[in-house]
mmCIF entry with sequence, helices, sheets and N, C-alpha, C, O atoms, coordinates in Angstrom:
data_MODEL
# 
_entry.id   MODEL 
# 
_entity.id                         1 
_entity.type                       polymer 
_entity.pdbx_number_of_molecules   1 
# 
_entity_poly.entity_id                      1 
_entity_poly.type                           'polypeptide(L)' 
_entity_poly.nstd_linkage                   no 
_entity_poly.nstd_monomer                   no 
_entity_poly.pdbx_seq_one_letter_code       
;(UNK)(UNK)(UNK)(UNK)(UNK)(UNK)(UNK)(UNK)(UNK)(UNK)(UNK)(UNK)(UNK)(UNK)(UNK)(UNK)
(UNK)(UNK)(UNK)(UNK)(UNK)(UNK)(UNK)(UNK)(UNK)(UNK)(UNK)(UNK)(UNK)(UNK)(UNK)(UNK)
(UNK)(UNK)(UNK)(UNK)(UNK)(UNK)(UNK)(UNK)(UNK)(UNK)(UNK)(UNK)(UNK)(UNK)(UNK)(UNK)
(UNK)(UNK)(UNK)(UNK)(UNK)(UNK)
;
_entity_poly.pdbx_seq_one_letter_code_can   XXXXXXXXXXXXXXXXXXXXXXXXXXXXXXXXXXXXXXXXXXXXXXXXXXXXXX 
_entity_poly.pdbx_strand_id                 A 
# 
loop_
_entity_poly_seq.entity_id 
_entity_poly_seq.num 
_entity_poly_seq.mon_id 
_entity_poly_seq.hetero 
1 1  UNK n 
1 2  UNK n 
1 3  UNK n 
1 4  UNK n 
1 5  UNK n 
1 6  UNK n 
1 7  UNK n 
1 8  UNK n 
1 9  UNK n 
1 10 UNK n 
1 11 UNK n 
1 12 UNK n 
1 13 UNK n 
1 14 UNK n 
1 15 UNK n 
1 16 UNK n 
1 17 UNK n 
1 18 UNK n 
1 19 UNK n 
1 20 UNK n 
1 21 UNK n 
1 22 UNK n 
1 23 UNK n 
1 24 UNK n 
1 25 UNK n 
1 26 UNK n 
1 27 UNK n 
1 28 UNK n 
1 29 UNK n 
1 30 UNK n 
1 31 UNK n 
1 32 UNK n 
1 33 UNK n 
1 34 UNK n 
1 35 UNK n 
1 36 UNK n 
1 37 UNK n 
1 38 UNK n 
1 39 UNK n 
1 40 UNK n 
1 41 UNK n 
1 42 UNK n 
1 43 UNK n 
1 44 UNK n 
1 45 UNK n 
1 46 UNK n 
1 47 UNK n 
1 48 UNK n 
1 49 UNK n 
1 50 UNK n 
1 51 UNK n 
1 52 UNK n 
1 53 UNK n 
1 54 UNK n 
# 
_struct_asym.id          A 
_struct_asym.entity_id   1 
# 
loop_
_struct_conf.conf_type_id 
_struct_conf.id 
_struct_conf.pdbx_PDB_helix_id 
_struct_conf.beg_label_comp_id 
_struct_conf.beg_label_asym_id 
_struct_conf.beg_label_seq_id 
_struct_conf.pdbx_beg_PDB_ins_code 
_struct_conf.end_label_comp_id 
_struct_conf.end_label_asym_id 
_struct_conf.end_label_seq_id 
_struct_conf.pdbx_end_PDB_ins_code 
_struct_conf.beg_auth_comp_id 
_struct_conf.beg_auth_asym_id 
_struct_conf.beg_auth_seq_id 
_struct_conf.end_auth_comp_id 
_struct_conf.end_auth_asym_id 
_struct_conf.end_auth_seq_id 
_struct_conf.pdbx_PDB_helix_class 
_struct_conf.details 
_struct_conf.pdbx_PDB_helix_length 
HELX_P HELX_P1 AA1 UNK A 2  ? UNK A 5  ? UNK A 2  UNK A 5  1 ? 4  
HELX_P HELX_P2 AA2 UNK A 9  ? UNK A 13 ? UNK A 9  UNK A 13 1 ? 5  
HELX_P HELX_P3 AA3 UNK A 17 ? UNK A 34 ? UNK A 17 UNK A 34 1 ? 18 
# 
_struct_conf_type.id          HELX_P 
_struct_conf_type.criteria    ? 
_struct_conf_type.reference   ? 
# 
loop_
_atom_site.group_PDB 
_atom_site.id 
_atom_site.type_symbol 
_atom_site.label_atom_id 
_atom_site.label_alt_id 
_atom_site.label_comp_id 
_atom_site.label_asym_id 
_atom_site.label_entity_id 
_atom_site.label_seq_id 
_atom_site.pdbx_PDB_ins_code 
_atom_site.Cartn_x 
_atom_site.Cartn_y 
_atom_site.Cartn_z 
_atom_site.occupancy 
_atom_site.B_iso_or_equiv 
_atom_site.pdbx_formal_charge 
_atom_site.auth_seq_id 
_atom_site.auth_comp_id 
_atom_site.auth_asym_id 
_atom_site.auth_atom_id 
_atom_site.pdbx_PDB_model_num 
ATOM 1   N N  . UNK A 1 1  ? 26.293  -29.088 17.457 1.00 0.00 ? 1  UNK A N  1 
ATOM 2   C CA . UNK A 1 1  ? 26.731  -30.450 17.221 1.00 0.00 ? 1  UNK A CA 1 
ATOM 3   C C  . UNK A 1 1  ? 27.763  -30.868 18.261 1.00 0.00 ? 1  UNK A C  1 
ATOM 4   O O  . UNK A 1 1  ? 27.563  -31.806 19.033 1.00 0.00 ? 1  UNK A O  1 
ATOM 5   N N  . UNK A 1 2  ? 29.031  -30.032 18.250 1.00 0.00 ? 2  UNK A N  1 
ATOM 6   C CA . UNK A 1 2  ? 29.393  -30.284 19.407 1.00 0.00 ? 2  UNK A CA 1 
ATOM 7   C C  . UNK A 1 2  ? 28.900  -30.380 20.934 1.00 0.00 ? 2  UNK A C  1 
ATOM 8   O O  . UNK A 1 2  ? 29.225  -31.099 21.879 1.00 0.00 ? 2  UNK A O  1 
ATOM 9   N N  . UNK A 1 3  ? 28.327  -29.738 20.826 1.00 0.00 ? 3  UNK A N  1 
ATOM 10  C CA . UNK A 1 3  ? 27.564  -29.407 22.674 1.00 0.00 ? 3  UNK A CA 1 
ATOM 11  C C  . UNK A 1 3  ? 27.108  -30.928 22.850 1.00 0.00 ? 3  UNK A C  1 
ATOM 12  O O  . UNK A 1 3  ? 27.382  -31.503 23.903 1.00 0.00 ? 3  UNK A O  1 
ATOM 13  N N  . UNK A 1 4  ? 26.487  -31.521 21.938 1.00 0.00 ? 4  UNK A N  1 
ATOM 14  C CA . UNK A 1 4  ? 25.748  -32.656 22.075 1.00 0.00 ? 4  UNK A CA 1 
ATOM 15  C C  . UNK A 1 4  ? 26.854  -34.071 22.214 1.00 0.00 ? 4  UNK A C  1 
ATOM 16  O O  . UNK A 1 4  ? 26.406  -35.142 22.623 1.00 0.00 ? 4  UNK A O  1 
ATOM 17  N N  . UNK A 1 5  ? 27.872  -33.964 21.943 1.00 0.00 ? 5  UNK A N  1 
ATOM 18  C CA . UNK A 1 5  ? 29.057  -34.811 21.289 1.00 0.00 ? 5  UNK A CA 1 
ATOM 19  C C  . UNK A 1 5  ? 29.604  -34.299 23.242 1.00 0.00 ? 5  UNK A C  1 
ATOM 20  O O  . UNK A 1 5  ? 29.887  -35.338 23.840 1.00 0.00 ? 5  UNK A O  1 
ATOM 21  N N  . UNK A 1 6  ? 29.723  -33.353 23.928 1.00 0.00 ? 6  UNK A N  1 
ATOM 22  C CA . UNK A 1 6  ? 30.387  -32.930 25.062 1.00 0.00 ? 6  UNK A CA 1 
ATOM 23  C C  . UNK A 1 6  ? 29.542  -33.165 26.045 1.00 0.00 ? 6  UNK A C  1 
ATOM 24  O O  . UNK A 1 6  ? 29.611  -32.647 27.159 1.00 0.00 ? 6  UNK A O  1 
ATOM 25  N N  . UNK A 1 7  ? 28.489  -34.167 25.577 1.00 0.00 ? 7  UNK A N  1 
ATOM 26  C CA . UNK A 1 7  ? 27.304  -34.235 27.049 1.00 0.00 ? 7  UNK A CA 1 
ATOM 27  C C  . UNK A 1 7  ? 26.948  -33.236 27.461 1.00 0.00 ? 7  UNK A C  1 
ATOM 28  O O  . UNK A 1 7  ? 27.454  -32.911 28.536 1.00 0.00 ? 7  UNK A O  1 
ATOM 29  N N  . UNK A 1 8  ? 25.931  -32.278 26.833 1.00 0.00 ? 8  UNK A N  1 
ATOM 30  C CA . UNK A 1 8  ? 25.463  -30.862 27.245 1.00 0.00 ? 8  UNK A CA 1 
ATOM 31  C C  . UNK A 1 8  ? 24.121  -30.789 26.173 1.00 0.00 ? 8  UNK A C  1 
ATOM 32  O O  . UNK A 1 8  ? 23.979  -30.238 25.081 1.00 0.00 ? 8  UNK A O  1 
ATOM 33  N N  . UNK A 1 9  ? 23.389  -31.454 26.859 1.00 0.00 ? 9  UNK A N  1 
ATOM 34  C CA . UNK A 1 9  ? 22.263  -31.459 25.974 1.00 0.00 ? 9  UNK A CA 1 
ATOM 35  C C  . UNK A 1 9  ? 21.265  -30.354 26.080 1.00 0.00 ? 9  UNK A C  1 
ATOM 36  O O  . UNK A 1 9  ? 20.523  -30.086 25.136 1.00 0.00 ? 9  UNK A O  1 
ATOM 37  N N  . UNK A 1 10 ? 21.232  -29.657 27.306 1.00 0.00 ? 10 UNK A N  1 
ATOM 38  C CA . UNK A 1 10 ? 21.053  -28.510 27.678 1.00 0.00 ? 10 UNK A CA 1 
ATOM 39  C C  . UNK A 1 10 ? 21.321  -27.193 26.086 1.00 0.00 ? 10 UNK A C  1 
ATOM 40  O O  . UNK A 1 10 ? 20.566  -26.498 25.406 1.00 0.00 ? 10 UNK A O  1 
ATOM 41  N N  . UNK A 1 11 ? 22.731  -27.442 26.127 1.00 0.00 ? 11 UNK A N  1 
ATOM 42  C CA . UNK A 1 11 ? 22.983  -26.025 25.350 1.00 0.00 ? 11 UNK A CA 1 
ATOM 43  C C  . UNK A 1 11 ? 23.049  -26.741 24.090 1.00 0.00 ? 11 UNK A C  1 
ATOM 44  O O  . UNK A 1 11 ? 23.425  -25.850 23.330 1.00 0.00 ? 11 UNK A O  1 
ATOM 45  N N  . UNK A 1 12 ? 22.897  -27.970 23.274 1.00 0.00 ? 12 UNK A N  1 
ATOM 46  C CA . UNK A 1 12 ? 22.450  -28.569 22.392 1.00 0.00 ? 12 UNK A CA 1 
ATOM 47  C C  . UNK A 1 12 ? 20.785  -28.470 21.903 1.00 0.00 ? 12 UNK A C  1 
ATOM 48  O O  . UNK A 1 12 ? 20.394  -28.536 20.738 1.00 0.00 ? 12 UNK A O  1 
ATOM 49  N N  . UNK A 1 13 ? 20.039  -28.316 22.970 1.00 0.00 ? 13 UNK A N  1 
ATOM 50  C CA . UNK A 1 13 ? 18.612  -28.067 22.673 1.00 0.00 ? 13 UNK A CA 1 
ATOM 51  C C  . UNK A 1 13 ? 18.294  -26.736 22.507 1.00 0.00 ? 13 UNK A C  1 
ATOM 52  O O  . UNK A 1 13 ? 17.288  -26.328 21.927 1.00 0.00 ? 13 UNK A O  1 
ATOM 53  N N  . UNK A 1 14 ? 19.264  -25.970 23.083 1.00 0.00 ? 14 UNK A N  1 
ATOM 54  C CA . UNK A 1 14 ? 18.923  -24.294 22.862 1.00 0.00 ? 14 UNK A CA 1 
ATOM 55  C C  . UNK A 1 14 ? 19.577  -23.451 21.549 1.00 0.00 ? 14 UNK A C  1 
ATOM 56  O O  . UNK A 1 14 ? 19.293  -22.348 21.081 1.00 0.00 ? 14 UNK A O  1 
ATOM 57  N N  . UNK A 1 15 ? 20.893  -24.784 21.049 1.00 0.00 ? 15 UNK A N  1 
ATOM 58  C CA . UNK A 1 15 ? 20.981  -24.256 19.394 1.00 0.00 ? 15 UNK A CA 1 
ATOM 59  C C  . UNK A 1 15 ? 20.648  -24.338 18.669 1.00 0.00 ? 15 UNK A C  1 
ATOM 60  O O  . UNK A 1 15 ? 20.992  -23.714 17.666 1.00 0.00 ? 15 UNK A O  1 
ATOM 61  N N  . UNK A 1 16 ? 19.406  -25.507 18.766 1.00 0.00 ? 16 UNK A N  1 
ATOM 62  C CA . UNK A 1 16 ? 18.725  -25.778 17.691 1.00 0.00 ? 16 UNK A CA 1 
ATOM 63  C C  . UNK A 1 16 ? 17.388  -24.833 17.999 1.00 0.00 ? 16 UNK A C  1 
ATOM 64  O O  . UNK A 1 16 ? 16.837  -24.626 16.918 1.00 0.00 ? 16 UNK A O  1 
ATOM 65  N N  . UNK A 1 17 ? 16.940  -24.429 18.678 1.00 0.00 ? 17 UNK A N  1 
ATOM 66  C CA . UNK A 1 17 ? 15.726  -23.459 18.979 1.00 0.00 ? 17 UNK A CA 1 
ATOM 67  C C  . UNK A 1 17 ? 16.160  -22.047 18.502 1.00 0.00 ? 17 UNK A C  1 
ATOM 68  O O  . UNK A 1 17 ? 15.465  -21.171 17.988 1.00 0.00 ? 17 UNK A O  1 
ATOM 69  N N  . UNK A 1 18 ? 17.321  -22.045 18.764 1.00 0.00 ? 18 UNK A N  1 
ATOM 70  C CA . UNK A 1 18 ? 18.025  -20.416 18.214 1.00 0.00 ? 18 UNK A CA 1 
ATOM 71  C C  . UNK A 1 18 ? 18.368  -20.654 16.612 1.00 0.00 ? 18 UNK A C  1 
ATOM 72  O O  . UNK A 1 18 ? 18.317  -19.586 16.003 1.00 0.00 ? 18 UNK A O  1 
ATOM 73  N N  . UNK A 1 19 ? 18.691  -21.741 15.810 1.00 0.00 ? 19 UNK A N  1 
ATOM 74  C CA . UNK A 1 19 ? 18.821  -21.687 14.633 1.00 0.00 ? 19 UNK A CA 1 
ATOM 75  C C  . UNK A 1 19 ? 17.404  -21.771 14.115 1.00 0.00 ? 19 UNK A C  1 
ATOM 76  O O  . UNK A 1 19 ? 17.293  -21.358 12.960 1.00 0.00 ? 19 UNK A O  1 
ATOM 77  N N  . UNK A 1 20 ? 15.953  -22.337 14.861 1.00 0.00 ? 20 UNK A N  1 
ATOM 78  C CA . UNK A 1 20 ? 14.370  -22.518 13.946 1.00 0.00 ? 20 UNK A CA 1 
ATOM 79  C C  . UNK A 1 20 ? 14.566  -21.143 13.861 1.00 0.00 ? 20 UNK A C  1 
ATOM 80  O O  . UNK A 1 20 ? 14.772  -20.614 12.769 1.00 0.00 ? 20 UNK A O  1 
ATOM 81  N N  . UNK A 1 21 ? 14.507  -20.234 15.346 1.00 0.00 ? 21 UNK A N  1 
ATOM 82  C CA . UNK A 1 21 ? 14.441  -18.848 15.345 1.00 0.00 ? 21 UNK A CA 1 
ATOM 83  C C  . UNK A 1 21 ? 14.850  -18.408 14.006 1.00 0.00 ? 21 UNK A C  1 
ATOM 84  O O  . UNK A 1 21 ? 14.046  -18.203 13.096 1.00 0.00 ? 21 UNK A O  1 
ATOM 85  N N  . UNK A 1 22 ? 15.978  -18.286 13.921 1.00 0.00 ? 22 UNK A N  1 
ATOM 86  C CA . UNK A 1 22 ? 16.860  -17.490 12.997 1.00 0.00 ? 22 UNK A CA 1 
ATOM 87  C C  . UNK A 1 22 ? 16.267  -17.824 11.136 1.00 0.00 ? 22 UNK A C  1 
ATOM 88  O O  . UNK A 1 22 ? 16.259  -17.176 10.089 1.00 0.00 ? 22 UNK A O  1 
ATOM 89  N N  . UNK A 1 23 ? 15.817  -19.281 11.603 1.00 0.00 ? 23 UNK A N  1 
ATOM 90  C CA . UNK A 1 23 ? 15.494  -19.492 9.778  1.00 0.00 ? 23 UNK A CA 1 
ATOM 91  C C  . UNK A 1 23 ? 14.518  -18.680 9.625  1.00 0.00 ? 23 UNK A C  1 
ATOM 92  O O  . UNK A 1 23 ? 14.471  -17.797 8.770  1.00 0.00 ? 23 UNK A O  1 
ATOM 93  N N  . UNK A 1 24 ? 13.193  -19.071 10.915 1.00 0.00 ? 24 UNK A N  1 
ATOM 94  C CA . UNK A 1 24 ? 11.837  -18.082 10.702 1.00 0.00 ? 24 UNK A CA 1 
ATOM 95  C C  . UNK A 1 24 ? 11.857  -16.683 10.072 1.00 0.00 ? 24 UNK A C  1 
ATOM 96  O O  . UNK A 1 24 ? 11.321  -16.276 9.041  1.00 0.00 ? 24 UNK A O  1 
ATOM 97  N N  . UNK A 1 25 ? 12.870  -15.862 11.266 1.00 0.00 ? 25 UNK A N  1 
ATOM 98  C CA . UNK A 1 25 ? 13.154  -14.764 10.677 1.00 0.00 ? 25 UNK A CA 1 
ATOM 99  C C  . UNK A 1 25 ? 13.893  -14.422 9.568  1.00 0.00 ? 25 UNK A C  1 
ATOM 100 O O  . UNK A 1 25 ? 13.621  -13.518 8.777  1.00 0.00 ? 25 UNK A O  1 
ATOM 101 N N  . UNK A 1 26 ? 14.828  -15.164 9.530  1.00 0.00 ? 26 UNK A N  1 
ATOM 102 C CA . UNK A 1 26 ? 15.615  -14.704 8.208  1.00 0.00 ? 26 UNK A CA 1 
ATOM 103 C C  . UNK A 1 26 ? 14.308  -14.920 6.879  1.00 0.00 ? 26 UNK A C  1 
ATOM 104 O O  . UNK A 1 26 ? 14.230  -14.041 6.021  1.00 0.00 ? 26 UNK A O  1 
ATOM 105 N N  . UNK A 1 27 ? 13.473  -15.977 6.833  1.00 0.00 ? 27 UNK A N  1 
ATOM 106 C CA . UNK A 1 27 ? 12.645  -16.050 6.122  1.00 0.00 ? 27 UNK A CA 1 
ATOM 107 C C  . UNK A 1 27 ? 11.484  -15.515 5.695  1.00 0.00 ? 27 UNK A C  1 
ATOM 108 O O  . UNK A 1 27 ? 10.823  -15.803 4.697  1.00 0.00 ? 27 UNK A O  1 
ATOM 109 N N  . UNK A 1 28 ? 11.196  -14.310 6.958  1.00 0.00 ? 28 UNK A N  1 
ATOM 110 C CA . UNK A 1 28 ? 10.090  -13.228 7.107  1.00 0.00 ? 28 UNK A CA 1 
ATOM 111 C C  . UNK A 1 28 ? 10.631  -12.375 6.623  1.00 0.00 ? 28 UNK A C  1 
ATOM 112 O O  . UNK A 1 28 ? 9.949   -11.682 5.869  1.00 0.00 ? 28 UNK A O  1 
ATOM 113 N N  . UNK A 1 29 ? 11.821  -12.075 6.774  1.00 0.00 ? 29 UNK A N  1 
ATOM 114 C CA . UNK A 1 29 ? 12.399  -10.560 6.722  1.00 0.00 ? 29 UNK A CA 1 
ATOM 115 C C  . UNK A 1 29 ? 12.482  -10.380 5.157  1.00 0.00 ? 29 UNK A C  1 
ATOM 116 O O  . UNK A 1 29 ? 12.317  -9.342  4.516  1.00 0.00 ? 29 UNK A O  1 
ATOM 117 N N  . UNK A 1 30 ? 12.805  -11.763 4.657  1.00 0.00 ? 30 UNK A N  1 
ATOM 118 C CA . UNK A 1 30 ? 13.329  -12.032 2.861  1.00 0.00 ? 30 UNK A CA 1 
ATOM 119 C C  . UNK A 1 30 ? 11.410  -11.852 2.378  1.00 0.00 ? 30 UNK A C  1 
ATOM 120 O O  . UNK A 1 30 ? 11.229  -10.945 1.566  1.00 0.00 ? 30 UNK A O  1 
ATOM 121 N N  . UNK A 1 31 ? 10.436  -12.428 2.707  1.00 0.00 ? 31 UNK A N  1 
ATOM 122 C CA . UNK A 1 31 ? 9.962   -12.161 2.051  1.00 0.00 ? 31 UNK A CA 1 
ATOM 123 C C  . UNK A 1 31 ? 8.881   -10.985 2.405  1.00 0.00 ? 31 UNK A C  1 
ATOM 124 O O  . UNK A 1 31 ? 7.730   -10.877 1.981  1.00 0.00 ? 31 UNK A O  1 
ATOM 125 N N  . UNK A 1 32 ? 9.605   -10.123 3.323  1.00 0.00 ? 32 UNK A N  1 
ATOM 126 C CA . UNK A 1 32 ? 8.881   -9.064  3.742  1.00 0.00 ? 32 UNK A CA 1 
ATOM 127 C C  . UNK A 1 32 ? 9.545   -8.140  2.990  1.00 0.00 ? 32 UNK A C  1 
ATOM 128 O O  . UNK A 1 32 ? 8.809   -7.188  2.730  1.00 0.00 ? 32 UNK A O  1 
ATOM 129 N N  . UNK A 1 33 ? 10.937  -8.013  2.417  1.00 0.00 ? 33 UNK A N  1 
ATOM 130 C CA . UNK A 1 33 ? 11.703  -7.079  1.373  1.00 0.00 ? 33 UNK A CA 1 
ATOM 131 C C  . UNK A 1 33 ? 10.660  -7.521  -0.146 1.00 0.00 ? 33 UNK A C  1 
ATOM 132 O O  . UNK A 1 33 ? 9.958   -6.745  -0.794 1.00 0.00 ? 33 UNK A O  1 
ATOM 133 N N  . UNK A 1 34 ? 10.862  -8.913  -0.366 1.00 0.00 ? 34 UNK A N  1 
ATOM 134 C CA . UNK A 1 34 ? 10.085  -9.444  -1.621 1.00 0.00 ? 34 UNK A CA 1 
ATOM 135 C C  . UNK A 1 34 ? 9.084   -8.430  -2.059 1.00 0.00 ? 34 UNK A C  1 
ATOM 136 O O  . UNK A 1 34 ? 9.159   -7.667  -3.022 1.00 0.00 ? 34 UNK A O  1 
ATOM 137 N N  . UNK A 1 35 ? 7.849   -8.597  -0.915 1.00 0.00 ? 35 UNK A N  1 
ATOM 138 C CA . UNK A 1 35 ? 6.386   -8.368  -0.924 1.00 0.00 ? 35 UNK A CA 1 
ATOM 139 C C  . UNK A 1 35 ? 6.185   -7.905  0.016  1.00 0.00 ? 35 UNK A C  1 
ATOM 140 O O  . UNK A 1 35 ? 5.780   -8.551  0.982  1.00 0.00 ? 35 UNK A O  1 
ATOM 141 N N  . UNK A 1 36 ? 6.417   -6.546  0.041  1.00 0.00 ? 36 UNK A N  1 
ATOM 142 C CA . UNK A 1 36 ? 5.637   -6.129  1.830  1.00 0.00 ? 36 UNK A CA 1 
ATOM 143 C C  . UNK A 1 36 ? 4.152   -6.092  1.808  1.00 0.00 ? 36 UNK A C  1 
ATOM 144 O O  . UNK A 1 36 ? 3.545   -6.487  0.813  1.00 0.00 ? 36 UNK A O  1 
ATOM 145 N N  . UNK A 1 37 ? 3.382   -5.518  3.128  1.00 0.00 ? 37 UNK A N  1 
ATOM 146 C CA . UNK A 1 37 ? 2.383   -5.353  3.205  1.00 0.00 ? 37 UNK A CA 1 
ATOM 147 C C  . UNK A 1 37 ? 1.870   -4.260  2.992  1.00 0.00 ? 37 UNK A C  1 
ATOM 148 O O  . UNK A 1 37 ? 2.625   -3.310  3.201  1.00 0.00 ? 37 UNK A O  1 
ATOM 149 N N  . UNK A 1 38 ? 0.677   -3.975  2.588  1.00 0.00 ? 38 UNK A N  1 
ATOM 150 C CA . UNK A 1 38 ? 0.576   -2.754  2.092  1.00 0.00 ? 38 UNK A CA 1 
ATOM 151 C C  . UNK A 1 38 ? -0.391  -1.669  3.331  1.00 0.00 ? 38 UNK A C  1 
ATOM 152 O O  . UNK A 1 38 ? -1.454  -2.082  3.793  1.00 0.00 ? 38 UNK A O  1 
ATOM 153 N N  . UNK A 1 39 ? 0.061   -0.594  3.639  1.00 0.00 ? 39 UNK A N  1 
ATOM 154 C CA . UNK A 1 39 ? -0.422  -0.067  4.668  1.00 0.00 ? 39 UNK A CA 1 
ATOM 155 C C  . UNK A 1 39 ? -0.276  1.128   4.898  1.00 0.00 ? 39 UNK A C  1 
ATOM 156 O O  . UNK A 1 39 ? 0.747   1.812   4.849  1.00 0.00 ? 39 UNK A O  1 
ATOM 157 N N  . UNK A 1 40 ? -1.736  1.506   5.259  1.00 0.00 ? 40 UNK A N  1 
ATOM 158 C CA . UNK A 1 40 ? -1.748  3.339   5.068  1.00 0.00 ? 40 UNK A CA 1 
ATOM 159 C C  . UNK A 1 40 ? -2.225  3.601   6.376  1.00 0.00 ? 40 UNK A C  1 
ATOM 160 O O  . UNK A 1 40 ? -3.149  3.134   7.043  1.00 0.00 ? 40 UNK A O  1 
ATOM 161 N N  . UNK A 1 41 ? -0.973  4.856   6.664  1.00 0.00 ? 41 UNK A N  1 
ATOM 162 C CA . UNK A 1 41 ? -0.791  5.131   8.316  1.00 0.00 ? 41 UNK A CA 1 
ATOM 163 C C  . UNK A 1 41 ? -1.782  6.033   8.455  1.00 0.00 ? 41 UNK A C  1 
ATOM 164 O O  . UNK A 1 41 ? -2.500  5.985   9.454  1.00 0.00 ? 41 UNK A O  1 
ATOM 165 N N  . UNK A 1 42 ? -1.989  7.097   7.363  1.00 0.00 ? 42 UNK A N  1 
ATOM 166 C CA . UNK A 1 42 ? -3.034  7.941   7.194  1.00 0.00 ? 42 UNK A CA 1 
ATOM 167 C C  . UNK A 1 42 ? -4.613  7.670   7.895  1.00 0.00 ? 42 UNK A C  1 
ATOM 168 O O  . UNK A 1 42 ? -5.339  8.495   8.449  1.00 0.00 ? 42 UNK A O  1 
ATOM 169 N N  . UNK A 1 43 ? -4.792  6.550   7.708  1.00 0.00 ? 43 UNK A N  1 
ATOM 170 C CA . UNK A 1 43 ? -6.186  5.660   7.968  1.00 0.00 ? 43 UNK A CA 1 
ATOM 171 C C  . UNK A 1 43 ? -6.246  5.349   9.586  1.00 0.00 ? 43 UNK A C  1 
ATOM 172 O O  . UNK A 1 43 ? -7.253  5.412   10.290 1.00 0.00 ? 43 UNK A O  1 
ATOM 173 N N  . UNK A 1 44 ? -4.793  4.967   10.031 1.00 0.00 ? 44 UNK A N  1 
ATOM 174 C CA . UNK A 1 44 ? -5.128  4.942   11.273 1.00 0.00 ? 44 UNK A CA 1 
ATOM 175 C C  . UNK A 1 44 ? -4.895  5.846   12.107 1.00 0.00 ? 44 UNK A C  1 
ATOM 176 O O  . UNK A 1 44 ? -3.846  6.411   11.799 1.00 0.00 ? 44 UNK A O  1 
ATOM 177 N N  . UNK A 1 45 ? -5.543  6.441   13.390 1.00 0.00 ? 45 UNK A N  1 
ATOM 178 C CA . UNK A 1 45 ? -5.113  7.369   13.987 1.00 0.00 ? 45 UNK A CA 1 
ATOM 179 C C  . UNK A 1 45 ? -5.440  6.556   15.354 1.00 0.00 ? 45 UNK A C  1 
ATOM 180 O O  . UNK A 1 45 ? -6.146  5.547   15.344 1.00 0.00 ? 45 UNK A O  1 
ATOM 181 N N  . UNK A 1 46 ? -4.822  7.126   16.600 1.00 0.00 ? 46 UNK A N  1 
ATOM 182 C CA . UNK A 1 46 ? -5.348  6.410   17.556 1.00 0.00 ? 46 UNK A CA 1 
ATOM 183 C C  . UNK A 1 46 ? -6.149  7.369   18.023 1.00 0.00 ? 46 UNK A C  1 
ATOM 184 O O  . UNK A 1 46 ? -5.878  8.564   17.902 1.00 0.00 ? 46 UNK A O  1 
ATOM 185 N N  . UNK A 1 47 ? -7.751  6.692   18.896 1.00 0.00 ? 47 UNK A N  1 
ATOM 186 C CA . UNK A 1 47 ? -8.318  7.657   19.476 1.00 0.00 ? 47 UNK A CA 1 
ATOM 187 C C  . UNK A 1 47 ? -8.320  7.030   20.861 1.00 0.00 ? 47 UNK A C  1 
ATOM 188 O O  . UNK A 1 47 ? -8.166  5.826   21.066 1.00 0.00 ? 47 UNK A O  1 
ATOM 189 N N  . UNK A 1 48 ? -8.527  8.044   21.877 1.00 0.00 ? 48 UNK A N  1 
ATOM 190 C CA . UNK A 1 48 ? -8.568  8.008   22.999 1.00 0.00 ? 48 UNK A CA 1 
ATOM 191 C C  . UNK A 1 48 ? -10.309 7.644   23.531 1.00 0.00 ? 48 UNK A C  1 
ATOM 192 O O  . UNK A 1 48 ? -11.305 8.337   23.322 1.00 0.00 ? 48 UNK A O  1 
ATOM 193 N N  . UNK A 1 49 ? -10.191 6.065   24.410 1.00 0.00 ? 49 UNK A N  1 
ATOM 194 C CA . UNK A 1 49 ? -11.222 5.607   24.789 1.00 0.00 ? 49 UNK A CA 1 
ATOM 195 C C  . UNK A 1 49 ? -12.310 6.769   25.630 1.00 0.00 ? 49 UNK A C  1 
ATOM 196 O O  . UNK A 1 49 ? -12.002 7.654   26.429 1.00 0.00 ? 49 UNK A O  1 
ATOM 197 N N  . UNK A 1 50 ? -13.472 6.432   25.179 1.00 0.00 ? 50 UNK A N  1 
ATOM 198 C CA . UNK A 1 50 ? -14.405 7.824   25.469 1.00 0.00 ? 50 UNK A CA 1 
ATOM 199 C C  . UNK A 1 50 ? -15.276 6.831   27.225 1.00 0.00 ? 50 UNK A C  1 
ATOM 200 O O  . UNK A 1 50 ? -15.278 5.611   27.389 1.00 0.00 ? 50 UNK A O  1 
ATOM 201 N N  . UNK A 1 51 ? -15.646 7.481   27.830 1.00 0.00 ? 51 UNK A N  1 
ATOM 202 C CA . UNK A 1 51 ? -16.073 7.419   29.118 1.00 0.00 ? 51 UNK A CA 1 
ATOM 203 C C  . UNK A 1 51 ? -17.669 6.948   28.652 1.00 0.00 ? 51 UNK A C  1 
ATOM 204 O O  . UNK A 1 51 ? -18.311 7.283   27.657 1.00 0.00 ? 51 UNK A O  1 
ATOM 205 N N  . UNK A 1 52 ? -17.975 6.181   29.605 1.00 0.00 ? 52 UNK A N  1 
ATOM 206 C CA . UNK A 1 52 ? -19.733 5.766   29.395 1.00 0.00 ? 52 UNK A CA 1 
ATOM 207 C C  . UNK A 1 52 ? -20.250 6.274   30.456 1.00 0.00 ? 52 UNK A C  1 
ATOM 208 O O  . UNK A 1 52 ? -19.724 5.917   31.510 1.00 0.00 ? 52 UNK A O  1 
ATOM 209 N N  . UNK A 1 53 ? -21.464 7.288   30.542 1.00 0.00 ? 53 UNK A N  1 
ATOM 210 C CA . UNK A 1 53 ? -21.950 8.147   32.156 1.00 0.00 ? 53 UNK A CA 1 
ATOM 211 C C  . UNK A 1 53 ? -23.038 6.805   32.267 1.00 0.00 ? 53 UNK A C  1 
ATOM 212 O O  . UNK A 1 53 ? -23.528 6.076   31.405 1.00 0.00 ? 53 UNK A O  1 
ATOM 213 N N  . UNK A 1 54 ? -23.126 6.841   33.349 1.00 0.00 ? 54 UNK A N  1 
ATOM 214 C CA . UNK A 1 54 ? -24.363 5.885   34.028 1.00 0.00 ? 54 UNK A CA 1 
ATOM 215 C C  . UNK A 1 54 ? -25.351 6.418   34.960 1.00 0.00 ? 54 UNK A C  1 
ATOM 216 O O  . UNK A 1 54 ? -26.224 5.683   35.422 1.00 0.00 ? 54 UNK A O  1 
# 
C-alpha cells in the first residue's frame, strides 16, 4: 500500500503477486493437512528406459 502511495508501482505490483502467492499456498498446504492425497510409494518404482535394437 505504501509502495503505491511512494510512486513505486514496480514494487507495488510485486506485493500483490507475492501475497496471491502466499494465499494459494497457505491454502494448499491447509487443505493438504485437512485431506491429503492418498498414495502408495510401494506401487511406484522407477524403471530404467529399455533400448529398442533396429
Amino acid at each position: 500500500m505504501t509502495a503505491s502511495l511512494r510512486d513505486a508501482p514496480a514494487i507495488a505490483f510485486g506485493d500483490v503477486i507475492g501475497a496471491k502467492f502466499a494465499i494459494c499456498f497457505v491454502a494448499l498446504g491447509t487443505g493438504a493437512l485437512i485431506a491429503p492425497l492418498p498414495f502408495d510409494l510401494r506401487g511406484h518404482q522407477a524403471e530404467a528406459p529399455r533400448r529398442v535394437k533396429t
